[in-house]
C-alpha positions as CSV (number, residue, x, y, z in Angstrom):
1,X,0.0,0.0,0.0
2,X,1.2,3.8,-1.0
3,X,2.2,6.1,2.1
4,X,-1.4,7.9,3.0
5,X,-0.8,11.6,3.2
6,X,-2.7,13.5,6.0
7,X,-4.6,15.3,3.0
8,X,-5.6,12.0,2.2
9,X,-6.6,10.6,5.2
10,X,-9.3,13.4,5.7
11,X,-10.7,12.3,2.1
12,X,-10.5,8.8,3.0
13,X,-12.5,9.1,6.3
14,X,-14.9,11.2,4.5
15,X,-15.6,8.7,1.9
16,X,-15.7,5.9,4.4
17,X,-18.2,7.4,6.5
18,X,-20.0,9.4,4.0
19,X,-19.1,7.8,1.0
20,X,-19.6,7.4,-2.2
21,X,-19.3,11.4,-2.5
22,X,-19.4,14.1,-5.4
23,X,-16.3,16.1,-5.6
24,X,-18.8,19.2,-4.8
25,X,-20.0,17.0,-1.8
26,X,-16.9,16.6,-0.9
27,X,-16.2,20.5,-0.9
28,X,-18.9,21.3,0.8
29,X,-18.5,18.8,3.7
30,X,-15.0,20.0,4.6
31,X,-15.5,23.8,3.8
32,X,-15.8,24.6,7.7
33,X,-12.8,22.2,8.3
34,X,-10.5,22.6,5.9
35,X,-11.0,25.3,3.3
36,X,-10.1,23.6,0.6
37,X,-10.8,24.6,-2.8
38,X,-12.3,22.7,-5.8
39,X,-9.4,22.3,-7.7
40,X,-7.5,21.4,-4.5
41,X,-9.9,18.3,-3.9
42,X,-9.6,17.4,-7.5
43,X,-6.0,17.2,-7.3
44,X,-5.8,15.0,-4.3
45,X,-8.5,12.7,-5.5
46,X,-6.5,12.6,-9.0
47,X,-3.5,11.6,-6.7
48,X,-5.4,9.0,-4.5
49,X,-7.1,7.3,-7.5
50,X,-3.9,6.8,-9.8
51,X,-2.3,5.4,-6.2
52,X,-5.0,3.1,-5.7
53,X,-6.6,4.4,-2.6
54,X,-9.9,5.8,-4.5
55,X,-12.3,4.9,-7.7
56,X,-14.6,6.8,-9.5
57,X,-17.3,6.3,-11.8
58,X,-19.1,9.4,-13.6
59,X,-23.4,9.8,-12.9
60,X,-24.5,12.5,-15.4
61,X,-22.0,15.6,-15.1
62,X,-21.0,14.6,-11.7
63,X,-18.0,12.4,-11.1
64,X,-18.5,10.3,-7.9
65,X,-15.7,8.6,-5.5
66,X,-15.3,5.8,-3.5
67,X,-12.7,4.1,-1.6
68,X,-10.6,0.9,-2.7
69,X,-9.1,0.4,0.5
70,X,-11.1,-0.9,3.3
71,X,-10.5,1.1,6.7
72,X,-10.4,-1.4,9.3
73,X,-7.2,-3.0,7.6
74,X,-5.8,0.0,6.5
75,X,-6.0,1.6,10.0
76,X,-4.4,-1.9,11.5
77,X,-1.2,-1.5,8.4
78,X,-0.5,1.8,9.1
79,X,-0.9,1.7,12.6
80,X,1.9,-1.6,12.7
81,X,3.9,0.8,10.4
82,X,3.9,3.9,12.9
83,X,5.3,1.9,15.6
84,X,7.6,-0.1,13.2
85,X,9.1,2.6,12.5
86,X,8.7,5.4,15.2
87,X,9.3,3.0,18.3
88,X,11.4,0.1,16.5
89,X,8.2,-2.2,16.7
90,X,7.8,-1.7,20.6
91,X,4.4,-1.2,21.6
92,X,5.6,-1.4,24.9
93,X,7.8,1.6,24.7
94,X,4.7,3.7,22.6
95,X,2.6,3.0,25.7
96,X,5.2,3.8,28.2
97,X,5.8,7.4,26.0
98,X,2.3,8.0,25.9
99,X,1.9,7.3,29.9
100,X,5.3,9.2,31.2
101,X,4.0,12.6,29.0
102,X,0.6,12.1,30.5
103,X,-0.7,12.0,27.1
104,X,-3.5,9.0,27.9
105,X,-6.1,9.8,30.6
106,X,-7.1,7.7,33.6
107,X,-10.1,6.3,31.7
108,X,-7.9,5.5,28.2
109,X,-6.0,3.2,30.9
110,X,-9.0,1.6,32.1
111,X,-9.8,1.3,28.8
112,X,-6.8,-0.3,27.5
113,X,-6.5,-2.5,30.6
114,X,-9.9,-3.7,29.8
115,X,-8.6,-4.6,25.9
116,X,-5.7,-6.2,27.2
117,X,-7.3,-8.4,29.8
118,X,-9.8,-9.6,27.4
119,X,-7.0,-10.5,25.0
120,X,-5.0,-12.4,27.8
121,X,-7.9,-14.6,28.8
122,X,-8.1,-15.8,24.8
C-alpha cells in the first residue's frame, strides 16, 4: 500500500463514513474544516485514485468517488507501520511514552487494561 498523506486521510475518512461522494460534496463537507478549494480536492482525488486508494465512476455531469481500501485494515497496516518505525516495533515503549507525558487519561488506561485483559484470557 502507498504512504497515506494526512490530506488523504481526511478524504478517505470522509468517503468511508460518507461515502460514495461528489467532488462538490466533498467540498462542501470540509468547507468549515479545511477550506479547501475545488481544484485542491480534485488534485488529491487525482492523486489517490492513480495510487489506488480511491475509484470513481461518472453519474450524469458529476464524477462520484469511492474508496478501494477498506478502513479497518488500512487503519491496522499503518498503525503496525507507525510503531515499526517510530518506536522500532515496541508497543511497549509507545505505551510507556504516551503514559510518562501524561498524554492517555485515567479512563484511556481503564480502557486499554480492559482490551488487554480480554486479550489475555483468549
Amino acid at each position: 500500500m502507498a504512504n497515506i498523506s494526512d490530506a488523504e486521510w481526511v478524504l478517505l475518512d470522509l468517503l468511508w463514513t460518507k461515502g460514495p461522494l461528489t467532488i462538490m460534496q466533498i467540498v462542501k463537507l470540509l468547507e468549515a474544516s479545511r477550506h479547501w478549494s475545488k481544484h485542491a480536492v480534485i488534485s488529491f482525488l487525482n492523486k489517490m485514485e492513480a495510487k489506488g486508494l480511491v475509484a470513481s465512476h461518472v453519474e450524469g455531469r458529476a464524477k462520484i468517488y469511492s474508496p478501494l481500501i477498506d478502513k479497518t485494515d488500512t487503519v491496522v497496516k499503518e498503525s503496525v507501520s507507525f510503531i515499526d518505525k517510530v518506536f522500532h516495533g515496541n508497543m511497549g515503549v509507545m505505551v510507556s511514552n504516551l503514559v510518562e507525558q501524561d498524554k492517555i487519561s485515567d479512563e484511556e488506561i481503564d480502557e486499554l487494561m480492559d482490551i488487554l485483559s480480554r486479550k489475555k484470557e483468549r
